[in-house]
KETIMI-21736 format. One record per atom (N, C-alpha, C): residue in one letter; x, y, z. Coordinates in nm, 4 decimals. Layout:
REM residues N
+------+----------+----------+----------+
| code |        x |        y |        z |
+------+----------+----------+----------+
|    A |        X |        Y |        Z |
...
+------+----------+----------+----------+
//
This chain:
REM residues 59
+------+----------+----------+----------+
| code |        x |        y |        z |
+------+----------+----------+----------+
|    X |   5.0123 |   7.7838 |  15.6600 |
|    X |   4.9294 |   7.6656 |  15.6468 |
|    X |   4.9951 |   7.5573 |  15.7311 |
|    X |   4.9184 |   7.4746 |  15.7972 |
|    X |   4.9878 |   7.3848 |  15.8951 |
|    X |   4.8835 |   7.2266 |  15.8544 |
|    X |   5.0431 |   7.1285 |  15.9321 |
|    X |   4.9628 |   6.9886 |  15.8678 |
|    X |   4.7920 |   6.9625 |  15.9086 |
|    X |   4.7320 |   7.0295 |  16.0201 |
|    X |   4.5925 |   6.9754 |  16.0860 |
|    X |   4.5383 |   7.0712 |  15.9196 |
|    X |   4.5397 |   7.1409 |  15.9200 |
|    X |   4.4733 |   7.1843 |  15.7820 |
|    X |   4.4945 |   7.1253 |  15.5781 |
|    X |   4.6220 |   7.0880 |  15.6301 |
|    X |   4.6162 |   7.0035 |  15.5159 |
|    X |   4.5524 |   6.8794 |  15.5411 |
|    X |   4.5413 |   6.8199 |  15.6386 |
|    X |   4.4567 |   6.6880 |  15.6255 |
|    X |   4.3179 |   6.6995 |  15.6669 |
|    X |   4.3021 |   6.7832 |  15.6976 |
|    X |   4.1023 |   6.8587 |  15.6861 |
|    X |   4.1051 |   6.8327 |  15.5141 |
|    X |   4.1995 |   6.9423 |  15.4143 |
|    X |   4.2207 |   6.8890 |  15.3107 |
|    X |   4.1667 |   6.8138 |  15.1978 |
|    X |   4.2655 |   6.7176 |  15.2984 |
|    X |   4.2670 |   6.5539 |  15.1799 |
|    X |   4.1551 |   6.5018 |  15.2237 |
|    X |   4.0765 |   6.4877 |  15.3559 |
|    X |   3.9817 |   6.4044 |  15.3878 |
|    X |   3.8854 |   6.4918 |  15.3010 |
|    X |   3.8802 |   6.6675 |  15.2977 |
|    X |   3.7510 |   6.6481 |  15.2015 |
|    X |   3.7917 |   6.6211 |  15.0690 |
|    X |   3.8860 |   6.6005 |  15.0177 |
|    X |   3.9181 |   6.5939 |  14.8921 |
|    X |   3.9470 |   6.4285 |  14.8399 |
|    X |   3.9230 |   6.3685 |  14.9404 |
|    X |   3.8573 |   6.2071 |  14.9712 |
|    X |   4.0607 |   6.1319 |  14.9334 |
|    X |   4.1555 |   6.2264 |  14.9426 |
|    X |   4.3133 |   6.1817 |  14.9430 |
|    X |   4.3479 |   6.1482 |  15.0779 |
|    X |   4.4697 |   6.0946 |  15.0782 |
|    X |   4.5825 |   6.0573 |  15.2110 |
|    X |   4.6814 |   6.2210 |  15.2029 |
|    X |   4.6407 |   6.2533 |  15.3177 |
|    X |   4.7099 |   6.3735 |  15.3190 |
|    X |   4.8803 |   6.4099 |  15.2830 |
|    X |   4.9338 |   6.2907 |  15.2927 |
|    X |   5.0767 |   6.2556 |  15.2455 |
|    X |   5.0477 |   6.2889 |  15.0659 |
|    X |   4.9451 |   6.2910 |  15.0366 |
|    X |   4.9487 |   6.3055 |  14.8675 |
|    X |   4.9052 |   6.4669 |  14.8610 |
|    X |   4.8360 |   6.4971 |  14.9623 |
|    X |   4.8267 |   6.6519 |  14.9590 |
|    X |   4.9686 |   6.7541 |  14.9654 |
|    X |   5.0351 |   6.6878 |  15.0720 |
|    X |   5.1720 |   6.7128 |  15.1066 |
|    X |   5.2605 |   6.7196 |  14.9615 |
|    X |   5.2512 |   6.6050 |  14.8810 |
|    X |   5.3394 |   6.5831 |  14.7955 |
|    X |   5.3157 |   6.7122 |  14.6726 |
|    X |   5.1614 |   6.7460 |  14.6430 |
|    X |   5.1042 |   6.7832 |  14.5501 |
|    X |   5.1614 |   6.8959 |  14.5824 |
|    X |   5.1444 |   6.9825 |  14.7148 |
|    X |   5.1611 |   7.1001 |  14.7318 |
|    X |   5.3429 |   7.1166 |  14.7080 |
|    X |   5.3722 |   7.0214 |  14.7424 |
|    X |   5.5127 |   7.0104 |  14.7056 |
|    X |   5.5983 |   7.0784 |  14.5649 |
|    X |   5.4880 |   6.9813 |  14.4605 |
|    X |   5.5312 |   6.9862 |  14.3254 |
|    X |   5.4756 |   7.1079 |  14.2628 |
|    X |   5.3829 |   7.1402 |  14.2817 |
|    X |   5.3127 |   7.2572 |  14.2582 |
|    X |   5.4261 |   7.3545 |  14.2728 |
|    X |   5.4974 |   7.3802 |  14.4005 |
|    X |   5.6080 |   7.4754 |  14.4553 |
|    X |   5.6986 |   7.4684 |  14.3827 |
|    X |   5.7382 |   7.3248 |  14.3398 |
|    X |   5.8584 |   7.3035 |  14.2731 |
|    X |   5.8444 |   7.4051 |  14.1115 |
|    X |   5.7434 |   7.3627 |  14.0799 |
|    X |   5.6622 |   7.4096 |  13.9197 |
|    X |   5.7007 |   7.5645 |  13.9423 |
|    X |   5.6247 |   7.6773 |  13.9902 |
|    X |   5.5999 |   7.8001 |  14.0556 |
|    X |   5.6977 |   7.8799 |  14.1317 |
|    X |   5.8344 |   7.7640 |  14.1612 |
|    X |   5.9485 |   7.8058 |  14.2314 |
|    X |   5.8916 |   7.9012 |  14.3609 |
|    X |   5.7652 |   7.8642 |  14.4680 |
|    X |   5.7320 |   7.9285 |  14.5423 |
|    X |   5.6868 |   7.8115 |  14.6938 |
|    X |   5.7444 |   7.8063 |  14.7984 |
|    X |   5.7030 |   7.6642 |  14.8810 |
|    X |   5.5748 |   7.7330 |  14.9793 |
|    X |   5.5173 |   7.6780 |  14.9155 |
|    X |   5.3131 |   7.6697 |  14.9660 |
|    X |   5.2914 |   7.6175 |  15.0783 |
|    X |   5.3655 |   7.5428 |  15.1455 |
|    X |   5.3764 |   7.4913 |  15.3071 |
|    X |   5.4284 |   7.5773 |  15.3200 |
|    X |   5.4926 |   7.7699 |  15.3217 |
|    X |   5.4636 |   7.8585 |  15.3883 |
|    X |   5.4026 |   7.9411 |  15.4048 |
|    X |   5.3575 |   7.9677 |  15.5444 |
|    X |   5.3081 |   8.0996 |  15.5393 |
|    X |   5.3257 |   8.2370 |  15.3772 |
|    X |   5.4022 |   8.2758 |  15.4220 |
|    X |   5.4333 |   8.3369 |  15.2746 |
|    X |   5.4066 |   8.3247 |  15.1302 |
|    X |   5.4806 |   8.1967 |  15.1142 |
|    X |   5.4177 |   8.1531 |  15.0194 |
|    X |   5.2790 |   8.1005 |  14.9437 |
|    X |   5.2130 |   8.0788 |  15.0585 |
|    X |   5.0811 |   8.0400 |  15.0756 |
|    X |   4.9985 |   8.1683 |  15.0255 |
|    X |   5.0103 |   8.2953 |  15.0804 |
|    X |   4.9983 |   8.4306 |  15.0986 |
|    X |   4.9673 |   8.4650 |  14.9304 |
|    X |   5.1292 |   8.4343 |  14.8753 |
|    X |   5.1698 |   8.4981 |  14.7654 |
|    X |   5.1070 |   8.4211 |  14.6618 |
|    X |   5.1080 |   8.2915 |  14.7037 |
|    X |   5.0075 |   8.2436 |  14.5302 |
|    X |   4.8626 |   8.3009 |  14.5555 |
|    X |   4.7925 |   8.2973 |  14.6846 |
|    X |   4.6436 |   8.3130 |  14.7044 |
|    X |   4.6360 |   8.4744 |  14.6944 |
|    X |   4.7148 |   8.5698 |  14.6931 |
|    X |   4.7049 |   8.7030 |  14.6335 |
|    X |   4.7453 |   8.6968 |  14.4933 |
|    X |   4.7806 |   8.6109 |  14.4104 |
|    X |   4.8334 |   8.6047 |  14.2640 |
|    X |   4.6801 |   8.5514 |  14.2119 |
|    X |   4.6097 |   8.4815 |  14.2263 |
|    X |   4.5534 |   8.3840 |  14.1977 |
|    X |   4.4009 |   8.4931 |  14.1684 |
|    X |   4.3788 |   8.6067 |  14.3236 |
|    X |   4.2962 |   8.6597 |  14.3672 |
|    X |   4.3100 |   8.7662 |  14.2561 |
|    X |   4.4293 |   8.8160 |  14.2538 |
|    X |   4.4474 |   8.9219 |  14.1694 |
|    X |   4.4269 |   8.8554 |  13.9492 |
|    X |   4.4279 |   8.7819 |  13.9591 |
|    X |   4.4349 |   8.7438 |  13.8869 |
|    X |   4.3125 |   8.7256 |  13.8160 |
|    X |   4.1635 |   8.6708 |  13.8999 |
|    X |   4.0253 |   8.6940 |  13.9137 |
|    X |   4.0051 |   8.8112 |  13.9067 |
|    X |   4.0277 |   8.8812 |  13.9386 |
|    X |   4.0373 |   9.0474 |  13.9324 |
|    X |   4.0538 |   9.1112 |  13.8144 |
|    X |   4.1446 |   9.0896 |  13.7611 |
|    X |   4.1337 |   9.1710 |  13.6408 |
|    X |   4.0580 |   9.1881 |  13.5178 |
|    X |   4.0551 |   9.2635 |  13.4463 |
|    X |   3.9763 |   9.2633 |  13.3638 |
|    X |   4.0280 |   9.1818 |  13.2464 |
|    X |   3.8770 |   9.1295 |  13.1740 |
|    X |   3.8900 |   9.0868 |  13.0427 |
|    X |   3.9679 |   9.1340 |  12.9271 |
|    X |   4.0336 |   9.0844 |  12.8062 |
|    X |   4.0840 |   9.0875 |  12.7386 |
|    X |   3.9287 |   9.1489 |  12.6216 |
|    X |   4.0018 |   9.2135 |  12.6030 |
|    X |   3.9129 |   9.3030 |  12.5056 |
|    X |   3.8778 |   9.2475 |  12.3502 |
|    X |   3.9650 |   9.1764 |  12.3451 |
|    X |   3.9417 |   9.0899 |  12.2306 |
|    X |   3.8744 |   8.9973 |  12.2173 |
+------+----------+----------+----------+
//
């Protein structure tokens, strides 16, 4: 993920991309995973995907 895409972002998300920056920041911090990388970027959006994926709880 690179900064021209985080501030596509914030403008649709009507923020200052410096607060997108920060968010994605803390988020990483939370998740112990840094989302300004490649990789990391990767690994939550296959967690997230997989996660939609699975099946319901039967209960």
């Amino acid at each position: 993920m690179n900064r021209i895409r985080r501030s596509g972002t914030a403008r649709e998300l009507g923020l200052h991309a410096n607060t997108v920056d920060n968010r994605l920041t803390r988020a990483g911090e939370l998740i112990g995973v840094d989302l300004t990388s490649p990789r990391g970027y990767a690994l939550v959006l296959t967690a997230l995907t997989l996660r939609e994926l699975r099946p319901p709880d039967p209960g």
